[in-house]
VMD Tcl script that builds the backbone (N, CA, C; Angstrom):
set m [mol new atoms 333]
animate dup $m
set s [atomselect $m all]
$s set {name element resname resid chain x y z} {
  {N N UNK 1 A 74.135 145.455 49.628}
  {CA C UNK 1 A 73.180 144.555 50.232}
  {C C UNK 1 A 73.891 143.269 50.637}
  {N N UNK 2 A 73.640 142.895 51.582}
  {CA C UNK 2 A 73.945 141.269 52.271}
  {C C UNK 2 A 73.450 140.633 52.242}
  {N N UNK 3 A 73.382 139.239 51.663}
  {CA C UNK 3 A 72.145 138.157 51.380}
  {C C UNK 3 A 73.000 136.984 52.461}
  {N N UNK 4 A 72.235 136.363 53.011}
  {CA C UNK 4 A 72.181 135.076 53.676}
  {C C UNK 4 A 71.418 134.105 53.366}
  {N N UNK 5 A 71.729 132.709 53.291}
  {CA C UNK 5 A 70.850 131.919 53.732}
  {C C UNK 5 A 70.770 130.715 54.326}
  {N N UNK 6 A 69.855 130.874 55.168}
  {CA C UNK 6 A 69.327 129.525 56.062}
  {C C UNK 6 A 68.857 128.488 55.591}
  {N N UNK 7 A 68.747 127.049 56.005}
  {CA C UNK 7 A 67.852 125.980 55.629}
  {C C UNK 7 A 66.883 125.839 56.578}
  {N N UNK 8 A 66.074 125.666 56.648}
  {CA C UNK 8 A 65.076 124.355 57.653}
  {C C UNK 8 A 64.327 123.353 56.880}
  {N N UNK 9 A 63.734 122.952 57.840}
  {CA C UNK 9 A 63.225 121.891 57.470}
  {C C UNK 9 A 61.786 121.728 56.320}
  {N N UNK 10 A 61.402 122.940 56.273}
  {CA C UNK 10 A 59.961 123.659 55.138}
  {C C UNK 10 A 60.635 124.432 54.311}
  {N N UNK 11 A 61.431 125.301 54.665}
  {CA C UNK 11 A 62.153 125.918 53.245}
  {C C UNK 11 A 63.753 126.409 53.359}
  {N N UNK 12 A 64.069 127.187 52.591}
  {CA C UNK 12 A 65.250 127.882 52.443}
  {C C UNK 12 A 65.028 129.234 52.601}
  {N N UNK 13 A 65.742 129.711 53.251}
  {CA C UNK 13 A 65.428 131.272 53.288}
  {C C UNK 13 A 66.620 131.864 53.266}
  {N N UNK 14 A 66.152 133.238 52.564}
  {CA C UNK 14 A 66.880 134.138 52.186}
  {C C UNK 14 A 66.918 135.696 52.839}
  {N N UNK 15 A 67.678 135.983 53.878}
  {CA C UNK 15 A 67.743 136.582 54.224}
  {C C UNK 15 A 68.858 138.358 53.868}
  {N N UNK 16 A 67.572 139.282 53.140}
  {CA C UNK 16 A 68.237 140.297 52.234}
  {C C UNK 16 A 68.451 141.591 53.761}
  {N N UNK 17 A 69.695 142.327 53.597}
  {CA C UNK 17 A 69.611 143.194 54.118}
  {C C UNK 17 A 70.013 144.220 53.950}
  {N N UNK 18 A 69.636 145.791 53.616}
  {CA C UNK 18 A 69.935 146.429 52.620}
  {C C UNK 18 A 68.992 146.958 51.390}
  {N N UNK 19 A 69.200 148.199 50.845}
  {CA C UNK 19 A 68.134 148.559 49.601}
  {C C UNK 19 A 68.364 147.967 48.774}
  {N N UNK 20 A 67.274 146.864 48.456}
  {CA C UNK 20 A 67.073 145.917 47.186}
  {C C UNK 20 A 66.506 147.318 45.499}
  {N N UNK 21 A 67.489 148.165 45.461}
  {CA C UNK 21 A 67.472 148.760 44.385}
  {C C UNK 21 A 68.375 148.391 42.784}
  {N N UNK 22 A 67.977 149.000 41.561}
  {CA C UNK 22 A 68.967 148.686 40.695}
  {C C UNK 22 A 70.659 148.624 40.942}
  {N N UNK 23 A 71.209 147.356 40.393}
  {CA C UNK 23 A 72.375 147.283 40.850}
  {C C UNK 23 A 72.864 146.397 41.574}
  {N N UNK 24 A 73.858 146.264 42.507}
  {CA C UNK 24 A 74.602 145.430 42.818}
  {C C UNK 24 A 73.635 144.401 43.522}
  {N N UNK 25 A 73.026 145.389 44.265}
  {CA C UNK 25 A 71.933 144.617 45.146}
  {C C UNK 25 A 70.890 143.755 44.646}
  {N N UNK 26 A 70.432 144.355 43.625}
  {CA C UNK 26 A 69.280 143.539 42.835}
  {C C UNK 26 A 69.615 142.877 42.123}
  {N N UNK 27 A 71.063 142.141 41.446}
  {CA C UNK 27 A 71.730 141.486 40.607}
  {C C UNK 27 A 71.979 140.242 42.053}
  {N N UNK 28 A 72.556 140.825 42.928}
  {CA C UNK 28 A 72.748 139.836 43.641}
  {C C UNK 28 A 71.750 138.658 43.955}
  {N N UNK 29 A 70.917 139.470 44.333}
  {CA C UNK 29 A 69.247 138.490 44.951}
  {C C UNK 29 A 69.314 137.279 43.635}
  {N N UNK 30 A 69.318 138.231 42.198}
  {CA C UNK 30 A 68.502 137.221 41.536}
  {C C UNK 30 A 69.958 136.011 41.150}
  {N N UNK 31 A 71.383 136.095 41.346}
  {CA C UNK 31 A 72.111 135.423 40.738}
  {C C UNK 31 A 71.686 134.514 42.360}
  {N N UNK 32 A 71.834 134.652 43.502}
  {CA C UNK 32 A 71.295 133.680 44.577}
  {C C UNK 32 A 70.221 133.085 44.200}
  {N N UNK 33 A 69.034 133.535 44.012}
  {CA C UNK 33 A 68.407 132.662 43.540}
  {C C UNK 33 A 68.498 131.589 42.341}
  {N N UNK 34 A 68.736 132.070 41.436}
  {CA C UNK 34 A 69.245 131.065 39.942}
  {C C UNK 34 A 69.603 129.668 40.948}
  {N N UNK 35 A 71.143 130.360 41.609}
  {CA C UNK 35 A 72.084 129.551 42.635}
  {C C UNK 35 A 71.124 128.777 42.953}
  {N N UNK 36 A 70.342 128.910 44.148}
  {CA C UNK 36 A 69.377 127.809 44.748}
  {C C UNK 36 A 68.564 127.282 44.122}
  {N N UNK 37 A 67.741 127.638 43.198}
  {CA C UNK 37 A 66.879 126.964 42.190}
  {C C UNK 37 A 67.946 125.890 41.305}
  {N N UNK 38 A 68.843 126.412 40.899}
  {CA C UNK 38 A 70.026 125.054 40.230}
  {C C UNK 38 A 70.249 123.881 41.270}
  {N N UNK 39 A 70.741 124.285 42.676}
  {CA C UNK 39 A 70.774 123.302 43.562}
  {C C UNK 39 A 69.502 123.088 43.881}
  {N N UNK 40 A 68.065 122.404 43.255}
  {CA C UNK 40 A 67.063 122.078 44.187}
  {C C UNK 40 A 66.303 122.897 45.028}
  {N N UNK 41 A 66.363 124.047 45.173}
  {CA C UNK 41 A 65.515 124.508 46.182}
  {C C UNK 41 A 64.063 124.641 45.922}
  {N N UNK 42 A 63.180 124.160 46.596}
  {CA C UNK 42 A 61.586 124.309 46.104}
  {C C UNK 42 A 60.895 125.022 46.578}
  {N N UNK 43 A 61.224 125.163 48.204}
  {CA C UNK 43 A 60.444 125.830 48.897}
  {C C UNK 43 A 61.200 127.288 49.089}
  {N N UNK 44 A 60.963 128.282 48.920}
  {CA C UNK 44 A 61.985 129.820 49.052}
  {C C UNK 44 A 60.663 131.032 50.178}
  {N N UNK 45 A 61.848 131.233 51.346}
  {CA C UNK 45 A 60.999 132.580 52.544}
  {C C UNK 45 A 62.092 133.368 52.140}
  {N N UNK 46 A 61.425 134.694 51.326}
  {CA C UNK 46 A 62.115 135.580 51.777}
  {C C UNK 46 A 62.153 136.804 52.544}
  {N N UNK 47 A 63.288 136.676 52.935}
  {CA C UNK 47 A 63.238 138.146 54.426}
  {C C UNK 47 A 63.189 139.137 53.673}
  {N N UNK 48 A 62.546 140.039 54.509}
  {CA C UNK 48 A 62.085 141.482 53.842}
  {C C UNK 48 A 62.651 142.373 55.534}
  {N N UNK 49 A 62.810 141.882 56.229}
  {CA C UNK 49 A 62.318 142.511 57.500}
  {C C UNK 49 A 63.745 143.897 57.277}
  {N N UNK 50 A 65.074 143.413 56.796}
  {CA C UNK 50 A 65.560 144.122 56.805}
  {C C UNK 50 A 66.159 145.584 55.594}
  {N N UNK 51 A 64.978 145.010 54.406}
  {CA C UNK 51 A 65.250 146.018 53.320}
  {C C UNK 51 A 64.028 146.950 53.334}
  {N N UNK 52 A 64.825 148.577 53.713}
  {CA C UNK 52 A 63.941 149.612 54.141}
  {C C UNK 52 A 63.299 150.001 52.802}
  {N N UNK 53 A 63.977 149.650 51.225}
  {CA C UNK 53 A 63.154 150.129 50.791}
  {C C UNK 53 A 63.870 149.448 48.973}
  {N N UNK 54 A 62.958 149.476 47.901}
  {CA C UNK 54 A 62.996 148.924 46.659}
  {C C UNK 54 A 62.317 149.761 45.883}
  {N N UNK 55 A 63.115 149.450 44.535}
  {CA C UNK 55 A 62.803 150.061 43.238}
  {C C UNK 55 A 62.086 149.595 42.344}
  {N N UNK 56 A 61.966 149.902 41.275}
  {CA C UNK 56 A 61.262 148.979 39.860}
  {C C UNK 56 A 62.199 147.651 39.933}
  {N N UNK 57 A 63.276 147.848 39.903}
  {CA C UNK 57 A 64.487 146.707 39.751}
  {C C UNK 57 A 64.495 145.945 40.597}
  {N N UNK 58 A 63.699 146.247 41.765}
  {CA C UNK 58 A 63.680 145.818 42.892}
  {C C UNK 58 A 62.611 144.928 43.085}
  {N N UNK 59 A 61.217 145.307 42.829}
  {CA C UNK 59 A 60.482 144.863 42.491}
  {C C UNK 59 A 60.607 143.499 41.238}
  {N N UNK 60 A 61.416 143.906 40.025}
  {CA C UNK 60 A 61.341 142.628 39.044}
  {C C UNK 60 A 61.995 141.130 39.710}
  {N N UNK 61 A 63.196 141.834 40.498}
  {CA C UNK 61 A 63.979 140.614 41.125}
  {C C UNK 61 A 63.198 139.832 41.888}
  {N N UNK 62 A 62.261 140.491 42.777}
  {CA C UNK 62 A 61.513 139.740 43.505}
  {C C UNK 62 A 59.845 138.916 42.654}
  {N N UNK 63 A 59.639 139.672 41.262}
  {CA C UNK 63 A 59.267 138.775 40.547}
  {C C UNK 63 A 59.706 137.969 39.559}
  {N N UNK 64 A 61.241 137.873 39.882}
  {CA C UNK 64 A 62.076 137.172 38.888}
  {C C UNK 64 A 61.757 135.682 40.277}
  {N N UNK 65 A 62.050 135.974 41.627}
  {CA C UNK 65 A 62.170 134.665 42.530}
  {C C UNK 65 A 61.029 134.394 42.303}
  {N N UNK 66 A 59.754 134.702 42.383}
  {CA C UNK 66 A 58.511 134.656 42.038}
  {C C UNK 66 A 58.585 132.958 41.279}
  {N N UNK 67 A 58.453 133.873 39.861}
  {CA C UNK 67 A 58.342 132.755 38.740}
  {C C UNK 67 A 59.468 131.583 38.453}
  {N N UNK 68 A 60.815 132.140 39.056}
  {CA C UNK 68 A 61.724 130.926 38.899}
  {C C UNK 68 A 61.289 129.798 39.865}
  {N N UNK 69 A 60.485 130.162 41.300}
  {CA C UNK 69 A 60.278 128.704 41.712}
  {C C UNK 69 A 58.695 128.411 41.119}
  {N N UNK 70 A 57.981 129.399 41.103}
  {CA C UNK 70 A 56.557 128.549 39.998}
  {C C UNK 70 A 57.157 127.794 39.051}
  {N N UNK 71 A 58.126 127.616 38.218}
  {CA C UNK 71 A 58.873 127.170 37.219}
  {C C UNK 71 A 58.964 125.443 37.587}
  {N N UNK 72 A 59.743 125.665 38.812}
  {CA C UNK 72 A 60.633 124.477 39.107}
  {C C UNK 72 A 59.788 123.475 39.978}
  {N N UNK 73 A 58.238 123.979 40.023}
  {CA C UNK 73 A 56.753 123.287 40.730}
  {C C UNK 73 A 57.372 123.892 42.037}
  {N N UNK 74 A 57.711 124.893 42.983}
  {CA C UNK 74 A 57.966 125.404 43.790}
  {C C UNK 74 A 57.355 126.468 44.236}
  {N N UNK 75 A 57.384 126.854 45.906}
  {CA C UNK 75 A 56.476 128.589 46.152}
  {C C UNK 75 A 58.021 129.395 46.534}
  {N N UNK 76 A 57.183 130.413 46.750}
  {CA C UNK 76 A 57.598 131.399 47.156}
  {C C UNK 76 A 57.040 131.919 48.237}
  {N N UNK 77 A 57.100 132.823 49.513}
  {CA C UNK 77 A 56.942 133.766 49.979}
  {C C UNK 77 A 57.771 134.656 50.782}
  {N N UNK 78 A 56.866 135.854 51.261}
  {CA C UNK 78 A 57.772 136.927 51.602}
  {C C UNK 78 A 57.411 137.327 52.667}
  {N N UNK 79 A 58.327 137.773 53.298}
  {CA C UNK 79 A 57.782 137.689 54.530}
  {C C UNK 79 A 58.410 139.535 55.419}
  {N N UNK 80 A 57.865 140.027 56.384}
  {CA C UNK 80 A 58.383 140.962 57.072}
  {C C UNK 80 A 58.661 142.290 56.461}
  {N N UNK 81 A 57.938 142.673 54.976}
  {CA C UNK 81 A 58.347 143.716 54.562}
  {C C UNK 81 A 58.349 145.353 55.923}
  {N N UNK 82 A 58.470 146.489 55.079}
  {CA C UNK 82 A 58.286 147.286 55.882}
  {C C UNK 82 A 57.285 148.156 55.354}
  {N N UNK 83 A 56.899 148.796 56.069}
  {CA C UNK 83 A 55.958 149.983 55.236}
  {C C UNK 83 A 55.858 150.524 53.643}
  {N N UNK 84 A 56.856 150.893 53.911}
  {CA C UNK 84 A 57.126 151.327 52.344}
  {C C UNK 84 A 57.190 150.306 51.253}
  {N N UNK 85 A 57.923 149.002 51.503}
  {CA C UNK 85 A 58.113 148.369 50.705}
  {C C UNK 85 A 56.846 147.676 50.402}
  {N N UNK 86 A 55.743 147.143 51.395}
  {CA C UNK 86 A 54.529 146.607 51.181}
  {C C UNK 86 A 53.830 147.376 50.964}
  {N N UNK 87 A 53.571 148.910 50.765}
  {CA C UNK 87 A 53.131 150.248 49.865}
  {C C UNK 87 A 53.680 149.939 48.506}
  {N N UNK 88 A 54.476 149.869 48.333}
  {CA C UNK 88 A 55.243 149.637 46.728}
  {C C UNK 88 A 54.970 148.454 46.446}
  {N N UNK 89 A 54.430 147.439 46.558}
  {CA C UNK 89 A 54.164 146.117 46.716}
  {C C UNK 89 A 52.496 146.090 45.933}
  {N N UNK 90 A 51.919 146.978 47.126}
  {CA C UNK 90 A 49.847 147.510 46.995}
  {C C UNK 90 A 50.326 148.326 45.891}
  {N N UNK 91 A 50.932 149.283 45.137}
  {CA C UNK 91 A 50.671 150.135 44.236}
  {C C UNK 91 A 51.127 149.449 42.855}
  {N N UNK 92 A 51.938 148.664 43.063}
  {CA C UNK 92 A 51.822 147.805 41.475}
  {C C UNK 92 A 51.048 146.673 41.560}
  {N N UNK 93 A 50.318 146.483 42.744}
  {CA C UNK 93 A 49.412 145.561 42.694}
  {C C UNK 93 A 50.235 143.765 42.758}
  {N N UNK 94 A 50.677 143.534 43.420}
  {CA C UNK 94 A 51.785 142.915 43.395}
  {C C UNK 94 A 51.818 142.093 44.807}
  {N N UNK 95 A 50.610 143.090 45.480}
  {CA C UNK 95 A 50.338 142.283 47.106}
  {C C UNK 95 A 49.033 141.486 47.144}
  {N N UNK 96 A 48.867 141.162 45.659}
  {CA C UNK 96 A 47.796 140.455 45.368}
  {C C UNK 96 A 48.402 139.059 44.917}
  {N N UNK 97 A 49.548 139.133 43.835}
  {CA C UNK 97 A 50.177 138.169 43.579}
  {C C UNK 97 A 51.250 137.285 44.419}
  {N N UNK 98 A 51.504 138.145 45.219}
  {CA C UNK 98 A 52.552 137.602 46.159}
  {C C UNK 98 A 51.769 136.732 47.376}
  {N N UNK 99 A 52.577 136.181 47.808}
  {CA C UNK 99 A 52.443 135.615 49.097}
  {C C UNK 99 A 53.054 136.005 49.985}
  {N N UNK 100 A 52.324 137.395 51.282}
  {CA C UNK 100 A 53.109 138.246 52.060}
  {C C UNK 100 A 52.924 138.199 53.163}
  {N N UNK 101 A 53.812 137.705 54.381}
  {CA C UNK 101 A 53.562 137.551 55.510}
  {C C UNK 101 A 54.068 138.382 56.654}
  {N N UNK 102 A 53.418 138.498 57.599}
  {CA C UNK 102 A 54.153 139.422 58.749}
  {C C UNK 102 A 55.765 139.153 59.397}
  {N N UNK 103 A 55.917 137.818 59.216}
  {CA C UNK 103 A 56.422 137.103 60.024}
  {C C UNK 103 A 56.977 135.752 59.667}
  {N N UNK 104 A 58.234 135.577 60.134}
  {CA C UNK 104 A 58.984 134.365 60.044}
  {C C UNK 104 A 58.204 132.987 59.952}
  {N N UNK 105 A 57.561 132.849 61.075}
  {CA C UNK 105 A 56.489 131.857 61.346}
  {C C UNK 105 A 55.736 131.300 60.408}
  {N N UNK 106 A 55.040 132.135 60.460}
  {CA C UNK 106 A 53.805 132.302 59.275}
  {C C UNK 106 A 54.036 132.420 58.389}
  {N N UNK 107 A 54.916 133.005 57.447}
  {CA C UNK 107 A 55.264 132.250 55.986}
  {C C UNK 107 A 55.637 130.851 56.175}
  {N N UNK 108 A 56.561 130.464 57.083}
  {CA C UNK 108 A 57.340 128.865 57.115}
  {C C UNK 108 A 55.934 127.828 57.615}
  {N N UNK 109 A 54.896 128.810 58.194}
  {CA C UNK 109 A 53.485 127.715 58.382}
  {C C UNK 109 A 52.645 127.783 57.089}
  {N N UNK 110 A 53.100 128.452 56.381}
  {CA C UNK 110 A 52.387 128.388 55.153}
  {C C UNK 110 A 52.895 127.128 53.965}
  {N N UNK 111 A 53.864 126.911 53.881}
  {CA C UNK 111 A 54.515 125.917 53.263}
  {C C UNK 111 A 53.872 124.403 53.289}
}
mol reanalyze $m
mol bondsrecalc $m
mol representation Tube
mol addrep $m
């Protein structure tokens, strides 16, 4: 998996690309995040647009970013999943807790 990230001016974003499954990939996300939450980050978009698909492990990491910025008085959202992944999202019930957007925009207008 390849993580990036951008600044603007409403948040930081994190751009994942690649199966956010157990492992390298899902270790990565969450040691980036720690990363940005240590440096200040409050506001966190993360890209979904390009991970076709996630695991249980996959899922915790993204409720590990979750609660590390509720933590730090910070949001979260997510933005661009794909089918499957916002299916796996509705079946642990998890697209209730999240904040899930279609689109770049519209998460960063949500902020």
């Amino acid at each position: 998996m390849n993580i990036t990230v951008r600044t603007t001016e409403k948040a930081t974003i994190v751009d994942l690309n690649g199966a956010l499954k157990i492992g390298d990939a899902e270790q990565g996300f969450r040691e980036k995040v720690k990363e940005l939450v240590d440096n200040g980050a409050k506001n966190l978009a993360v890209n979904l647009t390009e991970v076709p698909i996630t695991d249980s492990s996959g899922i915790g990491a993204m409720m590990y970013t979750y609660t590390a910025m509720k933590k730090v008085s910070g949001k979260c959202k997510f933005f661009g999943p794909s089918k499957q992944v916002r299916q796996i999202l509705k079946m642990v019930l998890l697209d209730t807790v999240f904040e899930i957007y279609d689109d770049e925009a519209s998460a960063l207008g949500a902020f």
